[in-house]
PAGUVEX-604990 format. One record per residue (C-alpha): residue number from 1; residue in three letters; chain; x, y, z. Coordinates in steps of 0.05 Angstrom, whole numbers, plus 5000, padded with zeros to 4 digits. Layout:
BEGIN
<pt i="NUM" aa="ALA" ch="A" x="X" y="Y" z="Z"/>
...
This chain:
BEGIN
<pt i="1" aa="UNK" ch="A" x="2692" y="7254" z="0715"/>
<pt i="2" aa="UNK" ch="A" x="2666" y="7227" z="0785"/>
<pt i="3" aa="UNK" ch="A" x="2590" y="7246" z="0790"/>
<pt i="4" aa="UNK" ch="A" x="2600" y="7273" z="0872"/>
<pt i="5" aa="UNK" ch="A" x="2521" y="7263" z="0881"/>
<pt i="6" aa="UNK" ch="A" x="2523" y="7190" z="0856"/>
<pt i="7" aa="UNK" ch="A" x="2588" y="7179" z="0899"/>
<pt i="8" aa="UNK" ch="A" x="2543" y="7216" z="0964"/>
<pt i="9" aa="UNK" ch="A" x="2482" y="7163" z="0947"/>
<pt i="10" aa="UNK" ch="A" x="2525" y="7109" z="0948"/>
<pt i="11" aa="UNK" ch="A" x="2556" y="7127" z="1013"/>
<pt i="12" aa="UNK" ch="A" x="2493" y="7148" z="1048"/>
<pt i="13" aa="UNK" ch="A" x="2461" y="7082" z="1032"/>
<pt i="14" aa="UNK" ch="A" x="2518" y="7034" z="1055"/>
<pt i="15" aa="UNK" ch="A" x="2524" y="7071" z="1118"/>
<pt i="16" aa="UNK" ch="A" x="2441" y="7078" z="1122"/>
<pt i="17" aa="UNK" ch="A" x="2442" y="7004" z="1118"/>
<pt i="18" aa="UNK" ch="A" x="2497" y="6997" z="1166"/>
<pt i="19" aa="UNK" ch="A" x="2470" y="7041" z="1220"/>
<pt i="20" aa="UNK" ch="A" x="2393" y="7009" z="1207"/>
<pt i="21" aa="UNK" ch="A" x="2428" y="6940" z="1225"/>
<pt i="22" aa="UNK" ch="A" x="2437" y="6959" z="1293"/>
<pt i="23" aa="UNK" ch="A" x="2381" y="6926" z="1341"/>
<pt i="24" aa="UNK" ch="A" x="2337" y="6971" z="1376"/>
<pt i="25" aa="UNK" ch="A" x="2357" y="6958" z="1444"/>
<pt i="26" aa="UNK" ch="A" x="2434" y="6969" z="1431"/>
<pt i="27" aa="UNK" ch="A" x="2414" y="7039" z="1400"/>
<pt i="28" aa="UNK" ch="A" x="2385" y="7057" z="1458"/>
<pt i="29" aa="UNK" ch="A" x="2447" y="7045" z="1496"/>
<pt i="30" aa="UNK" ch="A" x="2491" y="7072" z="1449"/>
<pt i="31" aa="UNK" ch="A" x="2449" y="7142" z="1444"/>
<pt i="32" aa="UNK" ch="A" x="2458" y="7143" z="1534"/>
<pt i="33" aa="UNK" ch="A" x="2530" y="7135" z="1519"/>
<pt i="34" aa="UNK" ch="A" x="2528" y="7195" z="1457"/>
<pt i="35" aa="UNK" ch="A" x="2488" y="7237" z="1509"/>
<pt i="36" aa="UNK" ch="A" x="2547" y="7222" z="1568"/>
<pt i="37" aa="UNK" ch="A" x="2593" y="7249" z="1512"/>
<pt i="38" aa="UNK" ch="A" x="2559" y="7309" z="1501"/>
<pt i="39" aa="UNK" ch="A" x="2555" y="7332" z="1569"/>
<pt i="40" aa="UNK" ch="A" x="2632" y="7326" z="1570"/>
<pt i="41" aa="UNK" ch="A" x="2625" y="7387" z="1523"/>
<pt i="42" aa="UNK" ch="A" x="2634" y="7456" z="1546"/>
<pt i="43" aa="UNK" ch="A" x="2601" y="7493" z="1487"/>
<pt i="44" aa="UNK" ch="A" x="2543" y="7454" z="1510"/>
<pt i="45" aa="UNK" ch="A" x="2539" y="7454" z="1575"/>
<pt i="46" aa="UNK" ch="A" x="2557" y="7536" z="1568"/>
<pt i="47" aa="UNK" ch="A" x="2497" y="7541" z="1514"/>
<pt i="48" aa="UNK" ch="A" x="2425" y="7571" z="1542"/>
<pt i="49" aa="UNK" ch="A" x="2397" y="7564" z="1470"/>
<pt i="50" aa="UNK" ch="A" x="2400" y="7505" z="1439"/>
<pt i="51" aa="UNK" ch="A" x="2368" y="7471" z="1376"/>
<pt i="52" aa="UNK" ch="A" x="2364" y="7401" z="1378"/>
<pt i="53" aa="UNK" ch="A" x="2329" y="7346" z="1332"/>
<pt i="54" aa="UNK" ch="A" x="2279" y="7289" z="1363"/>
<pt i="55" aa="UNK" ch="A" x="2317" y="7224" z="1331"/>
<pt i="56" aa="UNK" ch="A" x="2266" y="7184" z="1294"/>
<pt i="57" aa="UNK" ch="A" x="2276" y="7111" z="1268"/>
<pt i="58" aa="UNK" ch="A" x="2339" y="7088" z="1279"/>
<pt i="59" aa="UNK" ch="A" x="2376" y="7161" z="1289"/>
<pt i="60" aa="UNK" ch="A" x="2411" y="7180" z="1361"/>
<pt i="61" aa="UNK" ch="A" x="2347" y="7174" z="1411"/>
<pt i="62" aa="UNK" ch="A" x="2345" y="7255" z="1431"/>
<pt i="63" aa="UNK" ch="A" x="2281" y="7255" z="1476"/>
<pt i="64" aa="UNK" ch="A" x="2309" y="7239" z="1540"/>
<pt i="65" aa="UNK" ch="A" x="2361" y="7288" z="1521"/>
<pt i="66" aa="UNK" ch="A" x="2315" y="7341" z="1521"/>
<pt i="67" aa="UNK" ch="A" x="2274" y="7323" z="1572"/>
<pt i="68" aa="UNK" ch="A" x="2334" y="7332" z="1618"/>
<pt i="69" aa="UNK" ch="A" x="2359" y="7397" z="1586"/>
<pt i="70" aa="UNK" ch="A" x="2290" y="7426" z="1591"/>
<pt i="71" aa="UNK" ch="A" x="2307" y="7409" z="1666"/>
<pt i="72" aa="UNK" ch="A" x="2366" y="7445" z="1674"/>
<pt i="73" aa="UNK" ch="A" x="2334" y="7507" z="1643"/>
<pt i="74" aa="UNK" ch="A" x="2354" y="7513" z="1579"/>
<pt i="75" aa="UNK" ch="A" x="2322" y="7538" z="1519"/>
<pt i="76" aa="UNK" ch="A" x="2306" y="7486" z="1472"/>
<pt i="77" aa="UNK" ch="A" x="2280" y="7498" z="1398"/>
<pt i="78" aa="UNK" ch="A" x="2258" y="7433" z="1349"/>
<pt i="79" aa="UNK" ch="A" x="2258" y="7440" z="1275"/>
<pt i="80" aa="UNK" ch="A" x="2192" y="7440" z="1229"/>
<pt i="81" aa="UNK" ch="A" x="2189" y="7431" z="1165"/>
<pt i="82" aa="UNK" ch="A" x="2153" y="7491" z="1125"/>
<pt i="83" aa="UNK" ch="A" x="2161" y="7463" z="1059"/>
<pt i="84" aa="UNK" ch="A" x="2196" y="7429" z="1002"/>
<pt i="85" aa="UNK" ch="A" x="2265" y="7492" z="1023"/>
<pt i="86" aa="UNK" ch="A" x="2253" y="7507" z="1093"/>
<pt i="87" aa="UNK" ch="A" x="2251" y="7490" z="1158"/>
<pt i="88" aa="UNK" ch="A" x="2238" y="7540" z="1221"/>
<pt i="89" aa="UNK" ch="A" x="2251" y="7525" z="1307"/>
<pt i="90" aa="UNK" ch="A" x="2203" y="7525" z="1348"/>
<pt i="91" aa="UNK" ch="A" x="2206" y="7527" z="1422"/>
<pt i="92" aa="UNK" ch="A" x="2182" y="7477" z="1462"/>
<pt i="93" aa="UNK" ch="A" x="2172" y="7470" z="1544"/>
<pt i="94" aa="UNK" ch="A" x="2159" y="7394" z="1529"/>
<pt i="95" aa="UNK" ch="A" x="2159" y="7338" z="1478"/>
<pt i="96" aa="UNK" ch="A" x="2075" y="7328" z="1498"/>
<pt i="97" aa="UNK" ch="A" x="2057" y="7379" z="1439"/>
<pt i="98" aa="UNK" ch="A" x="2093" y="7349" z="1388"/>
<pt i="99" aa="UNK" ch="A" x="2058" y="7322" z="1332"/>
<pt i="100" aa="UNK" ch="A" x="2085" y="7268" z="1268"/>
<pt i="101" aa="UNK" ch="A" x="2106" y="7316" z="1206"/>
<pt i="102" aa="UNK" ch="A" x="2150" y="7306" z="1154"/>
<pt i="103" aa="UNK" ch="A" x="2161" y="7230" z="1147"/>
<pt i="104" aa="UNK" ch="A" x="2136" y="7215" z="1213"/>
<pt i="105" aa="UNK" ch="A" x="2189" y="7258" z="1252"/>
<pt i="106" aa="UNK" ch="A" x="2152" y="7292" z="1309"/>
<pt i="107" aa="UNK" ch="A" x="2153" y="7365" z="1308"/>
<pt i="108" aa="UNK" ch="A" x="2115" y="7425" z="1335"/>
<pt i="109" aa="UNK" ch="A" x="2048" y="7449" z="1305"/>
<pt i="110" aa="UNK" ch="A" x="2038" y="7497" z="1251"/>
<pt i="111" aa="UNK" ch="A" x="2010" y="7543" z="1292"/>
<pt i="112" aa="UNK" ch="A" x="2069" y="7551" z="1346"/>
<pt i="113" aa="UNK" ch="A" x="2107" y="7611" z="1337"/>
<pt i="114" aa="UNK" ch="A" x="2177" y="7619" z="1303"/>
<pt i="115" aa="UNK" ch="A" x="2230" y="7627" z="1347"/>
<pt i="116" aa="UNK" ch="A" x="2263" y="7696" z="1336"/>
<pt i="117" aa="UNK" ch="A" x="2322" y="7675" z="1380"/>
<pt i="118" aa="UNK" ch="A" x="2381" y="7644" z="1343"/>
<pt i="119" aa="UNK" ch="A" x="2406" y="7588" z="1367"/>
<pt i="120" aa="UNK" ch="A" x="2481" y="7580" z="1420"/>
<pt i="121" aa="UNK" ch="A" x="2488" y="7511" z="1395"/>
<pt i="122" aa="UNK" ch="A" x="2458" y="7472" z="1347"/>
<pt i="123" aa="UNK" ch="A" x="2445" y="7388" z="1355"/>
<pt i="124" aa="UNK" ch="A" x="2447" y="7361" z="1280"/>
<pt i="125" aa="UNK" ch="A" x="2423" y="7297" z="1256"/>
<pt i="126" aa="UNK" ch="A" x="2467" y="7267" z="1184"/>
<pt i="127" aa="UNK" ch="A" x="2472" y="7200" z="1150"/>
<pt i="128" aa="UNK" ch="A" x="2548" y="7203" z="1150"/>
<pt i="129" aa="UNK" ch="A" x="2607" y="7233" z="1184"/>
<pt i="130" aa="UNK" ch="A" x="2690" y="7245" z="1174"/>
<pt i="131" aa="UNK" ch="A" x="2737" y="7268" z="1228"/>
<pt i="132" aa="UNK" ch="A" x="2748" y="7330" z="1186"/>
<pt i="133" aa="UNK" ch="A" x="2682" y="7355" z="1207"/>
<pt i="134" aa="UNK" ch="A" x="2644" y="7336" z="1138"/>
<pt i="135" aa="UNK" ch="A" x="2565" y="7318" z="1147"/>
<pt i="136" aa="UNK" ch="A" x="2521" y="7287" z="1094"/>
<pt i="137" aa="UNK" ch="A" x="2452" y="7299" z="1116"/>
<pt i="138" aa="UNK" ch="A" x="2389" y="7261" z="1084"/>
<pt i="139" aa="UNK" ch="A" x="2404" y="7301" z="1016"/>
<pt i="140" aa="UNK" ch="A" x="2350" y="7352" z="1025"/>
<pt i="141" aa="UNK" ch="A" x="2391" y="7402" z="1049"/>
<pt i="142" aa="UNK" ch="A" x="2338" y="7435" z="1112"/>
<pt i="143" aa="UNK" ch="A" x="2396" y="7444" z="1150"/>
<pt i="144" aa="UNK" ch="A" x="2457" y="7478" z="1106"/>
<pt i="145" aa="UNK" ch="A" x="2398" y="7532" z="1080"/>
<pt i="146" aa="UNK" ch="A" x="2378" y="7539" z="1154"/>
<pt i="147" aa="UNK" ch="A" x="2446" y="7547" z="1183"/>
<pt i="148" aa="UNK" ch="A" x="2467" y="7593" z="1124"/>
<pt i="149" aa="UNK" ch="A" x="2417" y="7637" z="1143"/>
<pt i="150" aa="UNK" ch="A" x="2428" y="7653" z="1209"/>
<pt i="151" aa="UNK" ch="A" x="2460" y="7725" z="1225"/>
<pt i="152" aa="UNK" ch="A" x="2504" y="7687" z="1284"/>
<pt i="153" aa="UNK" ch="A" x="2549" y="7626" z="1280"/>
<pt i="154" aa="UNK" ch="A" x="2522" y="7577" z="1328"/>
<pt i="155" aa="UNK" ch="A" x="2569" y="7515" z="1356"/>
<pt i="156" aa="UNK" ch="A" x="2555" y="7462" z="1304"/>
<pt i="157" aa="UNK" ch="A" x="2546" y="7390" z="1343"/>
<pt i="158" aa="UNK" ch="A" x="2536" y="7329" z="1310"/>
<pt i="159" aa="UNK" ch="A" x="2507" y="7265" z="1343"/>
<pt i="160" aa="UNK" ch="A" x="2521" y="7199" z="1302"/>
<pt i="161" aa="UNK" ch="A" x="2538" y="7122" z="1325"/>
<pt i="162" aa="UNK" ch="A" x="2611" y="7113" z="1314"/>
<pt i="163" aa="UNK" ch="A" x="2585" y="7065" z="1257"/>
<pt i="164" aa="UNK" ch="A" x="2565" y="7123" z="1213"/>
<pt i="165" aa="UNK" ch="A" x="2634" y="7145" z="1209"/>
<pt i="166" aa="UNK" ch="A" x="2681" y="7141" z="1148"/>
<pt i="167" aa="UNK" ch="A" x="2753" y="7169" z="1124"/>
<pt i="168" aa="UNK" ch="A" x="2720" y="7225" z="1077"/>
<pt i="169" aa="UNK" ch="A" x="2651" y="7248" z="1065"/>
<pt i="170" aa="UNK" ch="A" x="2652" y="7283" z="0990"/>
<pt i="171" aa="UNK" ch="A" x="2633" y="7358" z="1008"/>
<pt i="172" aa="UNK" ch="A" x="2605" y="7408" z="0963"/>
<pt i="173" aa="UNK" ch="A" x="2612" y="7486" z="0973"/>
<pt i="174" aa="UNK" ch="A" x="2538" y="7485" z="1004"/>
<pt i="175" aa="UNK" ch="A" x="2560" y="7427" z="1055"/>
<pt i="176" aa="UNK" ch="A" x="2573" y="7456" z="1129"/>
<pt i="177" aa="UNK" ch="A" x="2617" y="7424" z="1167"/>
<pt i="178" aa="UNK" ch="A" x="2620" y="7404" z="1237"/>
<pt i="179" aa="UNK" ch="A" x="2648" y="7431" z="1294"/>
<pt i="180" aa="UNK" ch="A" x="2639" y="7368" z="1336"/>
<pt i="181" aa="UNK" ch="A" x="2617" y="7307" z="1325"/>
<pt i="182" aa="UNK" ch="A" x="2600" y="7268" z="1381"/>
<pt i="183" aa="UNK" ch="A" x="2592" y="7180" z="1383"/>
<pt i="184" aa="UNK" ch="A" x="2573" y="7126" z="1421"/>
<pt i="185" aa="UNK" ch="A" x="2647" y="7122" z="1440"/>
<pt i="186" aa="UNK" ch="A" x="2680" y="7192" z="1430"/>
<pt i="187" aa="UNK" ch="A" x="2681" y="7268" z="1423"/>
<pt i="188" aa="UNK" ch="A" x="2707" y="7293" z="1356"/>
<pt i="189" aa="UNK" ch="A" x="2732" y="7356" z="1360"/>
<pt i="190" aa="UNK" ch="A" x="2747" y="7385" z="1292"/>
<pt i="191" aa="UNK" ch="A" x="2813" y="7429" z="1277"/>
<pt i="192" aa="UNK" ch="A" x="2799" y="7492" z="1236"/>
């Protein structure tokens, strides 16, 4: 029998390795290009809420991102981690406030409130991506608890480098898939 968390370990460290490969300088560009891409989108551009992720390490660069969506207007909301389960959004009016949390990903302080608002769209970060909408996150699961406890569906938006895509990520009934997933060098939109 094929052990489907071995198989996901495997996966999310050849493509970890693959995306960690890429200088710097060239992720940089390729996160402009991701961010061109998604404002192509109109369940983003249409979106007042949104919940986005600040890209650490070598993840999509989001700060500039939010900088200019905090521009236009729109609500923005960055995860914290709570504990070992959970994660909550906060929302922010700037990136200044952020401080290093879990692993060194900036995130808002534990003393700024909740957000009660849930979110229009939601930015997610993942190790590895398929056209048919299936995500593999870090394998701590933040994101599938938060999203299955929301009372509203938000647009699900993925952000990856199109080297972080492959023909089938394994998917377990507590996997959520993607309703976009958006690269360096196109939009995915994902058939129901």
């Amino acid at each position: 029998m094929i052990d489907i968390k071995q198989v996901k370990k495997t996966l999310r460290k050849e493509v970890l390795e693959r995306r960690d490969s890429i200088p710097l300088e060239v992720i940089l560009q390729k996160s402009e290009k991701i961010y061109k891409n998604l404002l192509s989108v109109k369940e983003f551009i249409n979106g007042k809420n949104i919940a986005f992720f600040v890209g650490y390490s070598k993840e999509v660069q989001t700060k500039e991102m939010i900088i200019n969506e905090l521009k236009r207007g729109k609500s923005i909301t960055i995860p914290r981690v709570e504990s070992s389960e959970s994660m909550s959004f906060v929302e922010i009016t700037s990136l200044e406030k952020l401080i290093s949390g879990y692993k060194g990903i900036l995130e808002p302080a534990k003393d700024a409130p909740v957000c009660e608002t849930e979110p229009d769209v939601i930015i997610l970060p993942g190790t590895v991506f398929d056209r048919m909408g299936g995500r593999m996150g870090y394998g701590r699961g933040y994101y599938d608890r938060y999203l299955a406890g929301l009372k509203t569906r938000p647009t699900r938006i993925a952000l990856c480098f199109s080297e972080q895509i492959v023909d089938r990520v394994p998917m377990d009934e507590n996997d959520l898939s993607m309703e976009i997933i958006i690269t360096d060098k196109e939009v995915i939109k994902v058939k129901n």
